[in-house]
C-alpha positions in Angstrom: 43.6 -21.3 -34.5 40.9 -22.8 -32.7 40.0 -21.9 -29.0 37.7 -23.8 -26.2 34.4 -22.4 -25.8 33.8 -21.0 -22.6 32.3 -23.8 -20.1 28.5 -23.3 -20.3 26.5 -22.8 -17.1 24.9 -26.3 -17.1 28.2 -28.1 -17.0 30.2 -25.7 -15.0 33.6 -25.0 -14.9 36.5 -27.3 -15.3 37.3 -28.8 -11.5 40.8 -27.8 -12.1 40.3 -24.3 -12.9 38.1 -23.4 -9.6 40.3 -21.7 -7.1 40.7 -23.4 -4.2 39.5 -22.2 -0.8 40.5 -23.4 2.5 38.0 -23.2 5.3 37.6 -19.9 7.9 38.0 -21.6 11.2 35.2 -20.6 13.6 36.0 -17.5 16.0 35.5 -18.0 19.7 32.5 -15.9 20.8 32.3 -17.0 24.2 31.3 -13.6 26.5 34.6 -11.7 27.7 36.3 -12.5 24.4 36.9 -9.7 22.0 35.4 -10.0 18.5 38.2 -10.4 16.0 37.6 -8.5 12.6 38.5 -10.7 9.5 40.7 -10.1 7.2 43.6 -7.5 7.5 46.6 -6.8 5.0 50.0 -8.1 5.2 51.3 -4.6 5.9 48.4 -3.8 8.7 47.0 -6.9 10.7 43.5 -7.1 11.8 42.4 -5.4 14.6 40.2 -6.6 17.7 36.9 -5.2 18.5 36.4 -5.0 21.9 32.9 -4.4 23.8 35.1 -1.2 25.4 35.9 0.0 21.9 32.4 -0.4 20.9 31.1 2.0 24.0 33.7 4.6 23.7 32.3 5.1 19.9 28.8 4.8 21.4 29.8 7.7 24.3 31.6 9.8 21.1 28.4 9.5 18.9 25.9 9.9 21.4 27.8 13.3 22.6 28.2 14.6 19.1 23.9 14.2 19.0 23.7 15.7 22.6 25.9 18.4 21.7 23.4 19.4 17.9 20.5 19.4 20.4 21.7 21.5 22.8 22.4 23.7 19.5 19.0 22.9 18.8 17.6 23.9 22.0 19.5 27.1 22.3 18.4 28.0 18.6 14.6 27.6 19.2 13.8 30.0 22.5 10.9 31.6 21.6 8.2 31.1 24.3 5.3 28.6 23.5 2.2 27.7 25.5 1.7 24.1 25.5 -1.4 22.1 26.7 -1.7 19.0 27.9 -4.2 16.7 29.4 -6.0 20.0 30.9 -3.2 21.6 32.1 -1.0 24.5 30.8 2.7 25.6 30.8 4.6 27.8 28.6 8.3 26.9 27.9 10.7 27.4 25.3 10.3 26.1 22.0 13.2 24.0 21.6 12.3 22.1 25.1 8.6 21.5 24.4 9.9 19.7 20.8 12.7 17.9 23.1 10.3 16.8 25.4 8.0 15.7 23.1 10.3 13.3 21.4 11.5 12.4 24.4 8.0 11.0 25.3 7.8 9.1 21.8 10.9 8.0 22.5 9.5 6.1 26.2 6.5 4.9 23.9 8.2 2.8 21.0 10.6 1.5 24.2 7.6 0.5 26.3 6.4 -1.0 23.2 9.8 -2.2 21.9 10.5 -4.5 25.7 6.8 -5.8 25.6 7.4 -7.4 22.2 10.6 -8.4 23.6 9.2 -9.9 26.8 6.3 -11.7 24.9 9.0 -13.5 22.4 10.9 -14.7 25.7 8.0 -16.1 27.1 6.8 -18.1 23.7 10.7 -19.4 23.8 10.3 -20.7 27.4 7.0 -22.2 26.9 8.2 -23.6 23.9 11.3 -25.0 24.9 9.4 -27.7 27.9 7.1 -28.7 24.0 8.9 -28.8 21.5 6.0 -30.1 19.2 3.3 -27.2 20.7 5.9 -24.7 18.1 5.7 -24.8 14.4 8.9 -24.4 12.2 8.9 -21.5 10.2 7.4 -22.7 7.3 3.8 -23.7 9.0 3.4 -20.5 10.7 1.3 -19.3 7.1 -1.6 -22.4 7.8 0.1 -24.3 5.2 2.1 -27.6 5.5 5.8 -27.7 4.9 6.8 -28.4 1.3 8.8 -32.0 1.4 12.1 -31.6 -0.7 11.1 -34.6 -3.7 
């Protein structure tokens, strides 16, 4: 009994054994619209996330972090004398650590919306010239590779 070889990579499969597909049609994601999730089971249909949905779980996780640092605080009271820029204070352990990640915290934001702010202004210069920007590819000095 003699059986077909399997179909070798440079020829491919057989047209007629390649499942068909059938194209996803586009979502909607005009503002105000909730973002459907894909997919779903026959028995439990796919549910909508909302921009609501996505704040309460937001609200719930940032509580559940507020909540370990207050443990945190609470846990770490012995008294600390912290200097800074000349002057001197003494506070609780726990709330010196707090407030210093609070302060990295406002640096890598500070730093975070000035990156932000200087990509928005290249995209508005850029979009009056559209030959002053480079593509991607001819941001490295190099020219663009033509596909031959």
């Amino acid at each position: 009994m003699t059986t077909d070889p399997a179909p070798s990579s440079s020829t491919g499969p057989h047209p007629a054994s390649q499942p068909e597909t059938t194209p996803t049609p586009q979502r909607d994601r005009s503002p105000g619209k909730p973002i459907a999730k894909q997919g779903g089971s026959p028995e439990r249909p796919a549910v909508d996330v909302t921009r609501a949905g996505m704040i309460w779980v937001a609200v719930i996780a940032g509580l559940a972090v507020l909540v370990l640092l207050i443990i945190f605080i609470l846990q770490n009271e012995d008294r600390v004398t912290v200097h800074y820029l000349g002057v001197a204070g003494e506070l609780s352990l726990g709330m010196a650590l707090f407030i210093a990640a609070v302060a990295g915290g406002i640096l890598v934001a500070i730093a975070g919306a000035t990156r932000i702010l200087q990509l928005r202004s290249q995209r508005r210069h850029s979009k009056g010239n559209p030959a002053a920007s480079p593509g991607p590819a001819a941001t490295d000095g190099q020219e663009p590779k033509s596909a031959s």
